[in-house]
Biopython code that builds the backbone (N, CA, C, O; Angstrom):
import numpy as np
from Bio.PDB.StructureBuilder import StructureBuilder

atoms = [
    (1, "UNK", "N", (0.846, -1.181, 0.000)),
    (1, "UNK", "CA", (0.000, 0.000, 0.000)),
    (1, "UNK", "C", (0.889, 1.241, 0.000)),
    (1, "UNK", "O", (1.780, 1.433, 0.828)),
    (2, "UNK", "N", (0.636, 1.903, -0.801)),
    (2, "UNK", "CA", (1.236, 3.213, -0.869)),
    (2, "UNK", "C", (0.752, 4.257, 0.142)),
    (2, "UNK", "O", (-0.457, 4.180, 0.364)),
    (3, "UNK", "N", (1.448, 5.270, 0.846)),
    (3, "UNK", "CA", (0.912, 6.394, 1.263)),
    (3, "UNK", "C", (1.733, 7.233, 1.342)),
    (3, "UNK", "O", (2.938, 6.986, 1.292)),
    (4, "UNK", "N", (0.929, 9.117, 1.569)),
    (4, "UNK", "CA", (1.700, 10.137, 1.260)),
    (4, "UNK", "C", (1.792, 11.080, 2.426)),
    (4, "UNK", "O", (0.737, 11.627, 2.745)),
    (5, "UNK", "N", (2.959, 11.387, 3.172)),
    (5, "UNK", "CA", (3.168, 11.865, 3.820)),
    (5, "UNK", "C", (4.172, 13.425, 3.622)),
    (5, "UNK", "O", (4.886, 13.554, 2.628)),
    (6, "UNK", "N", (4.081, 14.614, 4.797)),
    (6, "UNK", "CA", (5.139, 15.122, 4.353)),
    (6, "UNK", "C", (6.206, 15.215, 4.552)),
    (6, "UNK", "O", (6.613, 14.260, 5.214)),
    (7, "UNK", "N", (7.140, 16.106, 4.248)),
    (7, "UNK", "CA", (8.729, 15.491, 4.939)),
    (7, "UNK", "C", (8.664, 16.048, 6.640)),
    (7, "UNK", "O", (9.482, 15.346, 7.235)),
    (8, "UNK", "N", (8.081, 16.924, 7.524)),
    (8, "UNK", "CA", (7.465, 17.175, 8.673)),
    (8, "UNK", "C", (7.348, 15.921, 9.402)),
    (8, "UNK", "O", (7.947, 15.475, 10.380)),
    (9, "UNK", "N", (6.185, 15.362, 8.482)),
    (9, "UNK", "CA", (5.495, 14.156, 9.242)),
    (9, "UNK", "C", (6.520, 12.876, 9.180)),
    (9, "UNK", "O", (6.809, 12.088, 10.081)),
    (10, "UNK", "N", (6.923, 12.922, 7.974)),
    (10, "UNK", "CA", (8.308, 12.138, 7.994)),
    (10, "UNK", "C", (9.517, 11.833, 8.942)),
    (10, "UNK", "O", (10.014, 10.787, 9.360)),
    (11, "UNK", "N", (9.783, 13.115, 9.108)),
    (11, "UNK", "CA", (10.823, 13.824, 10.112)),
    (11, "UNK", "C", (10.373, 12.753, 11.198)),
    (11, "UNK", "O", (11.015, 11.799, 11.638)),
    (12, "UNK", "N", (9.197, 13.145, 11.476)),
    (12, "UNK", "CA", (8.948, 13.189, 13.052)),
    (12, "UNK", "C", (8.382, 11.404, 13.621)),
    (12, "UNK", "O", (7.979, 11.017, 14.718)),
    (13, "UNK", "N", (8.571, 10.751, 12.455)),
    (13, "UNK", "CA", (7.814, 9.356, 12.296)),
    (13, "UNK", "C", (9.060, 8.577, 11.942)),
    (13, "UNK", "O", (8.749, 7.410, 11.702)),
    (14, "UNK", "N", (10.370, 8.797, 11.821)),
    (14, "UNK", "CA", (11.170, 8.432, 10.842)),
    (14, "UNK", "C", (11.069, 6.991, 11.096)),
    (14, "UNK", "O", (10.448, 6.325, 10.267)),
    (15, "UNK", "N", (11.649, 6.333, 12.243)),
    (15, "UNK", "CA", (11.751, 5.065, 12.632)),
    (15, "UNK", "C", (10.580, 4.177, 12.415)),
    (15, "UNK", "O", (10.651, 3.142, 11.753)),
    (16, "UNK", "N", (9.249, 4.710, 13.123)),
    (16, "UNK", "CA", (8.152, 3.926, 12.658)),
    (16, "UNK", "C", (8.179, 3.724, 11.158)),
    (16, "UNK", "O", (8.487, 2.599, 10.764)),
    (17, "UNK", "N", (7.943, 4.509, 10.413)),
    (17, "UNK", "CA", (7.664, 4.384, 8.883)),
    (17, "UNK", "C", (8.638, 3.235, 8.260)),
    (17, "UNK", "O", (8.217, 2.528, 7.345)),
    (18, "UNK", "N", (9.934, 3.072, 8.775)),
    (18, "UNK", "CA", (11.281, 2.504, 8.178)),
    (18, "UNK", "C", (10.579, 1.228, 8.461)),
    (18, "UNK", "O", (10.250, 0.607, 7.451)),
    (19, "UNK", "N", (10.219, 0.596, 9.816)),
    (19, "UNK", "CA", (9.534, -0.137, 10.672)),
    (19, "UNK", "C", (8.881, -0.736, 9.668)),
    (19, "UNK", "O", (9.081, -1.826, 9.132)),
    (20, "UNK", "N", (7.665, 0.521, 9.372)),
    (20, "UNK", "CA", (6.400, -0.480, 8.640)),
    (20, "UNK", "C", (6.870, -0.625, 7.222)),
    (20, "UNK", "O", (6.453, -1.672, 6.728)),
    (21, "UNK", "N", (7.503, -0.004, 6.528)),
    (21, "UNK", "CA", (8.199, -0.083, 5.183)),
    (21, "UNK", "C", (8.996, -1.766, 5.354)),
    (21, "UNK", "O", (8.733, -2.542, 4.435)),
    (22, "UNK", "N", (9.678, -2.153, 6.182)),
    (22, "UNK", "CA", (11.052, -3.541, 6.259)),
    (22, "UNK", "C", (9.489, -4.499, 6.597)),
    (22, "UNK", "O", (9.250, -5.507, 5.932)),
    (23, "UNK", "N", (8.690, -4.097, 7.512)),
    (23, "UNK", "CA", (7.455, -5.406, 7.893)),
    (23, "UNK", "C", (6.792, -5.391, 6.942)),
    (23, "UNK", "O", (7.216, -6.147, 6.068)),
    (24, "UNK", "N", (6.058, -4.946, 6.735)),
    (24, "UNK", "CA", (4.813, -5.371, 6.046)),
    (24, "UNK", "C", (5.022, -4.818, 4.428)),
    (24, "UNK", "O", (4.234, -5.369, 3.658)),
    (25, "UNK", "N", (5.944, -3.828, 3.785)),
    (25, "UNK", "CA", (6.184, -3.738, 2.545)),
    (25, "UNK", "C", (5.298, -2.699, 1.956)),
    (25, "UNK", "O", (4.753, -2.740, 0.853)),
    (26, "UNK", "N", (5.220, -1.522, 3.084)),
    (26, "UNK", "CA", (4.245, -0.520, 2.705)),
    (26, "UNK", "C", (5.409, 0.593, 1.854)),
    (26, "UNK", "O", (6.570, 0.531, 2.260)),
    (27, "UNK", "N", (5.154, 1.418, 0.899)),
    (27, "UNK", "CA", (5.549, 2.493, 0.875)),
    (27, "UNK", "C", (4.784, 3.553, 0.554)),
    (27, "UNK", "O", (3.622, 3.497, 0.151)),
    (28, "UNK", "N", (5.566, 4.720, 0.769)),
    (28, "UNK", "CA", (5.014, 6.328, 1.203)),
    (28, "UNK", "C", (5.857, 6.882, 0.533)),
    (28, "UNK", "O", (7.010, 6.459, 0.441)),
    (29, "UNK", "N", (5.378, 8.035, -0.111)),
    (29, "UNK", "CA", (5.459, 8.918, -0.774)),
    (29, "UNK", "C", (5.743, 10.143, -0.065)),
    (29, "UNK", "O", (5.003, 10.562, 0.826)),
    (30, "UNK", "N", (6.956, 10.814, -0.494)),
    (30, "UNK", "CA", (7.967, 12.095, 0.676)),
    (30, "UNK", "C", (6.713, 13.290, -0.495)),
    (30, "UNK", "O", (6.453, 13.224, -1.696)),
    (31, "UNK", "N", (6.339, 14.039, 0.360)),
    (31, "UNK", "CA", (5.781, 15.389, -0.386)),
    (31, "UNK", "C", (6.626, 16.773, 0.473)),
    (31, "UNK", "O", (7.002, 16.998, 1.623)),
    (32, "UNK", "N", (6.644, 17.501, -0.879)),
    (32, "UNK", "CA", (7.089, 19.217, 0.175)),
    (32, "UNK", "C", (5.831, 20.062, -0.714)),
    (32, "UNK", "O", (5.498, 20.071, -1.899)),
    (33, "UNK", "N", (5.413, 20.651, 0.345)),
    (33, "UNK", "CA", (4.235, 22.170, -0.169)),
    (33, "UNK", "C", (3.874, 21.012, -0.804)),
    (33, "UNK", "O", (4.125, 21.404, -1.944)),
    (34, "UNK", "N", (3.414, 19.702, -0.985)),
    (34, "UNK", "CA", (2.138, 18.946, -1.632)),
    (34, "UNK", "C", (2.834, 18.434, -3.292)),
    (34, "UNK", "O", (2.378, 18.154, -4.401)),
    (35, "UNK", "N", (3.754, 18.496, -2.846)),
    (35, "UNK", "CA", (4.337, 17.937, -4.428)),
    (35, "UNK", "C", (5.057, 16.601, -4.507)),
    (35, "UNK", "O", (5.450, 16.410, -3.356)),
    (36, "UNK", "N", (5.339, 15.839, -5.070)),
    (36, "UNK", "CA", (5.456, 14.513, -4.588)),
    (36, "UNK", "C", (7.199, 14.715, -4.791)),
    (36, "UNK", "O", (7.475, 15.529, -5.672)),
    (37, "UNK", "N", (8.339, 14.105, -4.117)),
    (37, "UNK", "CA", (9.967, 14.544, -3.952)),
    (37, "UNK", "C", (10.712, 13.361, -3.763)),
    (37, "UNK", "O", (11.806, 13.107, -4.266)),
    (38, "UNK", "N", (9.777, 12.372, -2.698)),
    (38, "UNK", "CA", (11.213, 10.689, -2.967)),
    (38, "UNK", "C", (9.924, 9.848, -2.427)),
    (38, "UNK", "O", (8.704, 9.978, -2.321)),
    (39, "UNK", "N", (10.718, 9.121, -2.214)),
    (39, "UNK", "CA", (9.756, 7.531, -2.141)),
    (39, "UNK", "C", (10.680, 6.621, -0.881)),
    (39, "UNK", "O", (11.870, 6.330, -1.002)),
    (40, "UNK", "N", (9.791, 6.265, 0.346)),
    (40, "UNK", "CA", (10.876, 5.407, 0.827)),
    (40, "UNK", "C", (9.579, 3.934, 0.428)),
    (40, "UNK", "O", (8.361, 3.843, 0.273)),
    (41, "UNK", "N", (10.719, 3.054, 0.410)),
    (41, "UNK", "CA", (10.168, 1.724, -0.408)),
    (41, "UNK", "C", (11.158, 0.259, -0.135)),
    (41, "UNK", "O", (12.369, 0.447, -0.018)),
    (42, "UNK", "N", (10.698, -0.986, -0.051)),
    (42, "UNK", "CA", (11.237, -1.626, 0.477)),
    (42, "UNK", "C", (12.955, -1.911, -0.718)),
    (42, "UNK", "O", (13.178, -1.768, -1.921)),
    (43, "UNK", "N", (13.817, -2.372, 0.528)),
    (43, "UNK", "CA", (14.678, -2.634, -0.559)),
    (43, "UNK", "C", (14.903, -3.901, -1.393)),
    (43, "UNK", "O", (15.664, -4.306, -2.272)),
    (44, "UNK", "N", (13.770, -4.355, -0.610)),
    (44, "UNK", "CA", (14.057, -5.922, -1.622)),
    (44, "UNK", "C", (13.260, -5.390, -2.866)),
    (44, "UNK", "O", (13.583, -5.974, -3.900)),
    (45, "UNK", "N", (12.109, -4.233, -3.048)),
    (45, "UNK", "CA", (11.870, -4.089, -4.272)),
    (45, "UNK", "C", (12.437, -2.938, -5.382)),
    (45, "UNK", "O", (11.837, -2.382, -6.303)),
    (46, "UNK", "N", (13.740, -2.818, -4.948)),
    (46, "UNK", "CA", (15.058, -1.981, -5.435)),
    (46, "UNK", "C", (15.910, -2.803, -6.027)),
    (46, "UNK", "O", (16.290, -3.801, -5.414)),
    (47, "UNK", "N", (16.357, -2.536, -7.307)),
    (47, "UNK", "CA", (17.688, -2.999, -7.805)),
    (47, "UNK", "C", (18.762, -2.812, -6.947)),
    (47, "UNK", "O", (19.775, -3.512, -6.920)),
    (48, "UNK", "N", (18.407, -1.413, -5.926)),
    (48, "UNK", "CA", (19.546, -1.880, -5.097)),
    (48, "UNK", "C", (19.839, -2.963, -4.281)),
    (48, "UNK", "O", (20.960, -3.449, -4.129)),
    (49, "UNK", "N", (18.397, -3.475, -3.554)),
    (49, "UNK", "CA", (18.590, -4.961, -3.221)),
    (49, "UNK", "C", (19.098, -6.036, -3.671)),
    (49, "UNK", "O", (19.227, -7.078, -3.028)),
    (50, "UNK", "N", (19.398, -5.859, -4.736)),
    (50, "UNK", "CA", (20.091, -7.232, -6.006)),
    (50, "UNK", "C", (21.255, -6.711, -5.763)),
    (50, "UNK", "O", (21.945, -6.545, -6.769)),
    (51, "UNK", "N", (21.793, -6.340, -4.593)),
    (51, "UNK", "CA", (23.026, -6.135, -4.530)),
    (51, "UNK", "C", (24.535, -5.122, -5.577)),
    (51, "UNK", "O", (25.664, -4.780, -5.225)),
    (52, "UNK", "N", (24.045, -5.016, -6.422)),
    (52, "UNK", "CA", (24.628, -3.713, -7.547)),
    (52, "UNK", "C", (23.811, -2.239, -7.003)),
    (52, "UNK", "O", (22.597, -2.051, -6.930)),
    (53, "UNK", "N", (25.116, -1.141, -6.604)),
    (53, "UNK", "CA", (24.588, -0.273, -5.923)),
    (53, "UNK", "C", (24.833, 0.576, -7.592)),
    (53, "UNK", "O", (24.526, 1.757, -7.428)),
    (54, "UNK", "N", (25.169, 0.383, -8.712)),
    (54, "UNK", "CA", (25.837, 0.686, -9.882)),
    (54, "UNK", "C", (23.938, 1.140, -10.093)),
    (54, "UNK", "O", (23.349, 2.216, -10.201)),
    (55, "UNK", "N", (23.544, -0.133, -10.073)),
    (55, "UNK", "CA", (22.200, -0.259, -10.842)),
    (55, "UNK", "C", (21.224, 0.841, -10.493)),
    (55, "UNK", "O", (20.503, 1.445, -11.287)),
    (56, "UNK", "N", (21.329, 1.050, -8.870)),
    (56, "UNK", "CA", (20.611, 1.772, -8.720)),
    (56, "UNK", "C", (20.077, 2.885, -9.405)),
    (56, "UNK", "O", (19.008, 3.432, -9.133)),
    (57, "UNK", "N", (21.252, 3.357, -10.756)),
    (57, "UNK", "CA", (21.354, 4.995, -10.702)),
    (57, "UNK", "C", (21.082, 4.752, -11.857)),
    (57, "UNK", "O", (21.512, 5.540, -12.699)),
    (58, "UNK", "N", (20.134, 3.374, -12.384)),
    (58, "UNK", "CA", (19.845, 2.904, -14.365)),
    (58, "UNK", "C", (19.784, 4.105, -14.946)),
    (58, "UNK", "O", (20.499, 4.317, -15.925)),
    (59, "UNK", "N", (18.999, 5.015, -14.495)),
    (59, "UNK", "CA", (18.819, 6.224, -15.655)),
    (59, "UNK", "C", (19.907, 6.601, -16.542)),
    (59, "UNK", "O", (19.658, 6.887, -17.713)),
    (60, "UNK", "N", (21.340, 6.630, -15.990)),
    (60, "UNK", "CA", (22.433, 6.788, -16.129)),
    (60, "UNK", "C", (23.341, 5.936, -17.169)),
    (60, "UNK", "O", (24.343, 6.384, -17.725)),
    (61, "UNK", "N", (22.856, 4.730, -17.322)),
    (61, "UNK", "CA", (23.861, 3.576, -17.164)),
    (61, "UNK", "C", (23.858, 4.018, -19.038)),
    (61, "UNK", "O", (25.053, 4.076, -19.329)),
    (62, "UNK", "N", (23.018, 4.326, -20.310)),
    (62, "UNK", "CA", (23.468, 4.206, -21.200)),
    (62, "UNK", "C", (24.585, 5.885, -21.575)),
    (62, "UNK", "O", (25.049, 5.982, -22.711)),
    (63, "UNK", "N", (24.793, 6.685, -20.847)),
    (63, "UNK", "CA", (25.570, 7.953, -20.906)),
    (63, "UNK", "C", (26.877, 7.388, -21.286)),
    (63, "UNK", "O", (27.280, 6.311, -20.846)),
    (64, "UNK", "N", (27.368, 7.945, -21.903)),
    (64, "UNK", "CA", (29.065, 7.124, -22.257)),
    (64, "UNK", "C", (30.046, 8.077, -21.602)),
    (64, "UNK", "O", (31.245, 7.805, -21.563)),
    (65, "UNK", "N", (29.399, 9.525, -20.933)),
    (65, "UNK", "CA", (30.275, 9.889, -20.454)),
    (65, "UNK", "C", (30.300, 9.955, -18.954)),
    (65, "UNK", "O", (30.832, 10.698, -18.129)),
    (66, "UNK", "N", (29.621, 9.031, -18.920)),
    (66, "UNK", "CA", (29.576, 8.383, -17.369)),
    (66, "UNK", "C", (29.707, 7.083, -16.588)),
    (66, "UNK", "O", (28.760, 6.350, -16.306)),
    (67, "UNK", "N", (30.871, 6.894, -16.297)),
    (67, "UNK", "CA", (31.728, 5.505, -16.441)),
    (67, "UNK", "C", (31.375, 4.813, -15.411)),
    (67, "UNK", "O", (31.116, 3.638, -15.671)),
    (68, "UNK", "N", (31.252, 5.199, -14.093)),
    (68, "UNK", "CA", (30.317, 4.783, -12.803)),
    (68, "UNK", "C", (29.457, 5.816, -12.366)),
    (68, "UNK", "O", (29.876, 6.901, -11.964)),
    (69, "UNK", "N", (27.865, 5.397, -12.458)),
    (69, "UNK", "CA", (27.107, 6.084, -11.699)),
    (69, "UNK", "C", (26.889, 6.934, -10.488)),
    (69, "UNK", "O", (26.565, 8.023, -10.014)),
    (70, "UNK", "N", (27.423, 5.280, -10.247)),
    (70, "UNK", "CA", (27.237, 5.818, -8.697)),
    (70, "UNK", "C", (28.609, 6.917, -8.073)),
    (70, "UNK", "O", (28.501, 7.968, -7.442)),
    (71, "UNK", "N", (29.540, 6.379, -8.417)),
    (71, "UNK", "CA", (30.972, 7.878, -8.447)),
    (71, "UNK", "C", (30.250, 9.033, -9.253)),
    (71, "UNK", "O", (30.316, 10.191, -8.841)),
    (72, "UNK", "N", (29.706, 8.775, -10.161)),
    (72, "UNK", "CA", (29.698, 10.661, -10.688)),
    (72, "UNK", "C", (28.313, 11.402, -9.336)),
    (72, "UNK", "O", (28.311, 12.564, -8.930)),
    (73, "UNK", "N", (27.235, 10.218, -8.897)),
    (73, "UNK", "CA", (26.423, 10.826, -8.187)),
    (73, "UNK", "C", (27.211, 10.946, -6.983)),
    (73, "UNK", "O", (27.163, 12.152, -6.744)),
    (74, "UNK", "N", (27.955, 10.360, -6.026)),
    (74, "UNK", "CA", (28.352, 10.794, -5.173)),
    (74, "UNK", "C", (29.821, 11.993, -5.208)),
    (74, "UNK", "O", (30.172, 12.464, -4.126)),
    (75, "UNK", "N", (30.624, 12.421, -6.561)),
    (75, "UNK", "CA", (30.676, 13.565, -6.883)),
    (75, "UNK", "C", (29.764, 14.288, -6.946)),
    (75, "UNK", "O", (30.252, 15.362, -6.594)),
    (76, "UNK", "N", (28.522, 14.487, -7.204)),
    (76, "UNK", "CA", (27.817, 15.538, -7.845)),
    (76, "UNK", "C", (27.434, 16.399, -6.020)),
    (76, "UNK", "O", (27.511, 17.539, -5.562)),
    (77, "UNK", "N", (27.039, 15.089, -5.526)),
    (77, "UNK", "CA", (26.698, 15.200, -3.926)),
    (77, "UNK", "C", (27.887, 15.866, -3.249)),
    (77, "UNK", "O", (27.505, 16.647, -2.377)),
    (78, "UNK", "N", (29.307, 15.798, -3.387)),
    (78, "UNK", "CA", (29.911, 16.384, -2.655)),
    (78, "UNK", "C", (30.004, 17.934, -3.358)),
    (78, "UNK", "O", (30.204, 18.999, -2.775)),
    (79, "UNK", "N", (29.845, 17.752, -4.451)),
    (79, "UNK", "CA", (29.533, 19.288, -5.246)),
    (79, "UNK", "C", (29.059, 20.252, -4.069)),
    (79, "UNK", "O", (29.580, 20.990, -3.234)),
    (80, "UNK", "N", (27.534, 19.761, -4.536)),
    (80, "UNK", "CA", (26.710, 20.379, -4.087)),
    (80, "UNK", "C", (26.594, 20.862, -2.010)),
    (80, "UNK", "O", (26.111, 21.847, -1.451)),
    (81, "UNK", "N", (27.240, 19.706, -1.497)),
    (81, "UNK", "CA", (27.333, 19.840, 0.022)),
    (81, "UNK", "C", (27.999, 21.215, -0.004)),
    (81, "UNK", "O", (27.533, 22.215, 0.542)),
    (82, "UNK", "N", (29.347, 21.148, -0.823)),
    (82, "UNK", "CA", (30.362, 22.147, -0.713)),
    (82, "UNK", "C", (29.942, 23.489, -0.658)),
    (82, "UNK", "O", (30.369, 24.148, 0.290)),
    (83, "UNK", "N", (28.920, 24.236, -1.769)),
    (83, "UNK", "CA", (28.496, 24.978, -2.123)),
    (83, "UNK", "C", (27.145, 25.560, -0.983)),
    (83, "UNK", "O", (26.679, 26.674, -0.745)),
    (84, "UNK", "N", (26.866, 24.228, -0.498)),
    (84, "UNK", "CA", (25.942, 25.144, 0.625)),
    (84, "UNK", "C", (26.749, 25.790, 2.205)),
    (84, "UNK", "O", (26.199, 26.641, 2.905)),
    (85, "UNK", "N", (27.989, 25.233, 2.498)),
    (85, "UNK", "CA", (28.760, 26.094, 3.529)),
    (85, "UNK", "C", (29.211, 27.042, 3.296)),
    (85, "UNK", "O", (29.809, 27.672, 4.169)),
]
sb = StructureBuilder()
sb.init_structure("model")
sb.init_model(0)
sb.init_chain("A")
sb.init_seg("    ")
for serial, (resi, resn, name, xyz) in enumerate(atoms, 1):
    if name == "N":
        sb.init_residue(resn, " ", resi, " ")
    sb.init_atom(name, np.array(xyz, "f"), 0.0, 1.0, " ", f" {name:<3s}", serial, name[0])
structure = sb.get_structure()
């Protein structure tokens, strides 16, 4: 079952939600100001669960100028950390 929460209610639920997400295989939908933003979801129904953390980032995978995914996203992430201090 899907449901939509906001990142507030999120915040403040974090553990329960993780809880009912690993038991029973619910996921919820992250909203800000009512717009829909991430998804927490079980990981067995993630390519990342198949153990390739590469896969995770498929959108990526036919770019030729992007040799590991997951390195250019966790560059892009330290980018961006940098720029907000």
């Amino acid at each position: 079952m899907t449901q939509t929460l906001s990142i507030k209610d999120t915040r403040n639920r974090l553990a329960e939600i993780i809880n009912q997400v690993a038991i029973s295989g619910d996921e919820f939908v992250i909203t800000k100001f009512g717009q829909p933003k991430a998804m927490i979801v079980p990981v067995s129904s993630t390519k990342l669960g198949s153990g390739s953390f590469d896969e995770a980032f498929g959108i990526w995978k036919d770019r030729k100028d992007i040799k590991s995914s997951a390195k250019w996203v966790r560059e892009l992430r330290d980018k961006m950390s940098l720029r907000q201090r």
